[in-house]
C-alpha positions in Angstrom: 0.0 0.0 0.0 2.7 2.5 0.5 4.0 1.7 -2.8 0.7 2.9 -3.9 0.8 6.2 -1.8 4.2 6.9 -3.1 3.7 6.6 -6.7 0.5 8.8 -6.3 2.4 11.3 -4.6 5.1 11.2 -7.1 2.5 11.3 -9.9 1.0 14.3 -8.4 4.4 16.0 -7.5 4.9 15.6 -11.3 1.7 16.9 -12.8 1.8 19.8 -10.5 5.2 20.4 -11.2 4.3 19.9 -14.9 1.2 22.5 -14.8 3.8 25.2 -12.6 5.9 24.8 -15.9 3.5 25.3 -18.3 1.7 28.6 -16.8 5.1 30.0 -17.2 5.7 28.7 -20.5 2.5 30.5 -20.9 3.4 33.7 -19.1 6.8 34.0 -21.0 5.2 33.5 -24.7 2.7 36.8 -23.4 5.4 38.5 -22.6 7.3 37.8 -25.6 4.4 38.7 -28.0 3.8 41.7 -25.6 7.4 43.1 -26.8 7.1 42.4 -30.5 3.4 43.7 -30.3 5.2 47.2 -29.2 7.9 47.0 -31.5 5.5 46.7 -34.5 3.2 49.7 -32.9 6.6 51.5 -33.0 7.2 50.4 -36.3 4.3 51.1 -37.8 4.7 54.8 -36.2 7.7 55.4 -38.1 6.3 54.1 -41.3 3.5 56.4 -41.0 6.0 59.5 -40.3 8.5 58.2 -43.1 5.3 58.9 -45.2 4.1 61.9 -44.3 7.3 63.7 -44.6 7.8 62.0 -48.5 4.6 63.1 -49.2 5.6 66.6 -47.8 8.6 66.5 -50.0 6.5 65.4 -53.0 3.5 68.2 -53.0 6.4 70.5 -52.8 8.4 69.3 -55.8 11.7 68.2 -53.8 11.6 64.7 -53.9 13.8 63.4 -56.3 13.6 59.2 -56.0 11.2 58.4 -58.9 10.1 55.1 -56.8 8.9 57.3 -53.8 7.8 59.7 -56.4 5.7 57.4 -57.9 4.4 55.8 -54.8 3.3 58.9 -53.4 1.5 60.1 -56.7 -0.5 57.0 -56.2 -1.0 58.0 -52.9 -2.0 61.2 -53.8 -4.8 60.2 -56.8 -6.5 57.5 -53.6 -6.8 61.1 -51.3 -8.1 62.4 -54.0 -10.7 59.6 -55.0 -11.8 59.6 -51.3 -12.8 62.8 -51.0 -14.7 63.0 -54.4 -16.4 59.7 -52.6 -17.1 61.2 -49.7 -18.3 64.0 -51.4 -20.7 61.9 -53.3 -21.7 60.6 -50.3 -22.7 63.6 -48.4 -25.0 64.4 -51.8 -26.6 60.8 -51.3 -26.8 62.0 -47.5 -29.1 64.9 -48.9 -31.3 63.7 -51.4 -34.9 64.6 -50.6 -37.7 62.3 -51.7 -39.2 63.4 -54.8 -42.9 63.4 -54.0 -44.2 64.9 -56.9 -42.4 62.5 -58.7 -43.7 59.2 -57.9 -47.6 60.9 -56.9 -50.1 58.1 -58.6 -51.5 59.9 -61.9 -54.9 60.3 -63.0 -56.9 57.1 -64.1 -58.5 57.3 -67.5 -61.1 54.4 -66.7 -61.9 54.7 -63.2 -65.2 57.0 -62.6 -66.1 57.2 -58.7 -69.7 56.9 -58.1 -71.6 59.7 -56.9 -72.8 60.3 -53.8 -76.5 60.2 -54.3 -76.3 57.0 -55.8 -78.2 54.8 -53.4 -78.8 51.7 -55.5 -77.6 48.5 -53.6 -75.3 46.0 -56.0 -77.3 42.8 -56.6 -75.2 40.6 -54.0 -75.0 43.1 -51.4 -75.7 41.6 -47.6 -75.2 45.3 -46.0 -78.7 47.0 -46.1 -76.6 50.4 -45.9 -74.6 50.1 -48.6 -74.5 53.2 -50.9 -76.2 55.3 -48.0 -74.3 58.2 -46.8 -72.4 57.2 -43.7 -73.7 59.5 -40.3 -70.7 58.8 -38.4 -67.2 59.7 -39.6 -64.5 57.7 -40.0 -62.5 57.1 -37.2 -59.1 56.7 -39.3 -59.7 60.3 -40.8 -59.1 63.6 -39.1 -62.4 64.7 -37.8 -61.6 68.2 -38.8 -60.9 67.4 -42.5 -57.0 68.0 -42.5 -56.0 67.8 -46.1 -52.4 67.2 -47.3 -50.4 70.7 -48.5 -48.8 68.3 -51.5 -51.8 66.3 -52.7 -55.0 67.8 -51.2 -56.4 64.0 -50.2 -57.6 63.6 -46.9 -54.9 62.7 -43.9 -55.6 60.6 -40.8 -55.4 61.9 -37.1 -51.4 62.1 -36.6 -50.1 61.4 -40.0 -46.3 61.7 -40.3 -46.7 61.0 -44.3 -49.2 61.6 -46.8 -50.9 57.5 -47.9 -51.8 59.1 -51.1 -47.7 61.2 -52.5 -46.0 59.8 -49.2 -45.0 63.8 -48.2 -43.6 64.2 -44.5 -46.1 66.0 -42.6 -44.2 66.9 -39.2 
């Protein structure tokens, strides 16, 4: 039985020991990739200084390598490409919705039926049907509010127009 204990405690003496060495492994690798994480941050500082100044150098005709002179005109036609984007953008940003454009046009076919019609179609189950309605309708504006753009009828607190789609409020 002791030869038991004993090679237990040497087993868990060794995995312990094992585990010890692998968290620093683990903490030395960090550290490692810590340092060569700063010295490409530093890196990549100097990179972006080295450019700026050759781009200085080329908008103001005194840089003579034709390799950095050709990188930076390259350089210089992508600034100017992003701000014609971003100019385009901000005209997309400001487009207003054409109302009048896409506002349904007359019908050439279509007659609405007048209001003193009061003959019933010959399968209708509603007794009132054609009969002028004595209470309004609730989804309408009980004061008639009628839209600036189109002139049809708006519901209580409409934010758009169903009939040209024109913002209200």
């Amino acid at each position: 039985m002791s030869d038991f204990l004993s090679s237990a405690k040497n087993f868990v003496n060794s995995a312990v020991s094992r585990t010890s060495w692998e968290a620093q492994k683990q903490l030395r690798v960090r550290n490692k990739q810590s340092e060569i994480d700063k010295l490409l941050e530093q890196r990549q500082h100097l990179m972006e200084e080295l450019g700026q100044v050759a781009m200085n150098l080329y908008q103001q005709g005194s840089l003579t390598d034709s390799q950095l002179s050709r990188l930076c005109a390259s350089i210089f036609e992508l600034d100017h490409d992003l701000r014609s984007r971003e100019t385009q953008l901000q005209e997309a940003k400001n487009e207003t919705y054409p109302a009048d454009q896409f506002a349904p046009g007359p019908t050439m076919n279509y007659a609405p039926p007048t209001s003193s019609s009061t003959q019933a179609p010959p399968n209708a189950n509603n007794a009132s049907y054609g009969q002028p309605q004595s209470a309004p309708n609730p989804a309408f504006d009980t004061q008639g509010q009628r839209c600036p753009q189109c002139g049809n009828p708006l519901r209580a607190n409409a934010l758009y127009c169903r009939s040209c789609g024109a913002k209200l409020r």
